[in-house]
N, C-alpha and C positions, 0 to 999 in steps of 0.2 A: 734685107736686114730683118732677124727677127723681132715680134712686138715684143716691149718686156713683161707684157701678162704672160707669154708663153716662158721666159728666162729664168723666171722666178721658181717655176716648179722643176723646172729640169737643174738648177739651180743647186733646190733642197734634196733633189733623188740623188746628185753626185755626191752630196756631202754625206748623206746617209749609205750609198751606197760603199764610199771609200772607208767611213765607221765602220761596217761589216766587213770590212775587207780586212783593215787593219786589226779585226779583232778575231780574224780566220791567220791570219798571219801569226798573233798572239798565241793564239793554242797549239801550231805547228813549231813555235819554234820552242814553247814547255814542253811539248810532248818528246822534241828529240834532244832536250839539253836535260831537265832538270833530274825526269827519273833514272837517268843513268847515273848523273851525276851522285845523284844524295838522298835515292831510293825511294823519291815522294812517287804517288800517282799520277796520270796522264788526268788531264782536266778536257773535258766536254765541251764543244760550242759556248753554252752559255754560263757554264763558268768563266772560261777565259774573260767573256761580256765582261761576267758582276766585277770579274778584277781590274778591268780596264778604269769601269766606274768607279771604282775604290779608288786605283790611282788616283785617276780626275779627278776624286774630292778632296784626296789628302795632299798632293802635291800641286796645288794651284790650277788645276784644271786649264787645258785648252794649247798649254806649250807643246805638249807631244804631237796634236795636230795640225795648227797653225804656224810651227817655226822650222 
């Protein structure tokens, strides 16, 4: 069984890890819906980020990942 000193950090890497994941997922699924759709640009890594954060601040932060 592992100690929970060791829990904690593997813990904080999944949740950050699944954050970058879900925000590599974000820009994959703008770049093949929205510029076909409605003519905008393909958006970069960290843009996709800044909009993620936008969300989470404008719409109550934390239901997109925790539900």
């Amino acid at each position: 069984m592992m100690n929970v000193v060791y829990m904690v950090p593997l813990f904080l890497f999944l949740i950050v890890g699944l954050f970058f994941l879900i925000v590599a997922l974000l820009q994959w699924l703008w770049n093949i819906t929205i510029p076909e759709l409605f003519g905008l640009k393909s958006v970069t890594y960290w843009q996709a980020f800044r909009l993620l954060v936008i969300a989470y601040i404008l719409f109550g932060g934390g239901t997109v990942f925790l539900r």
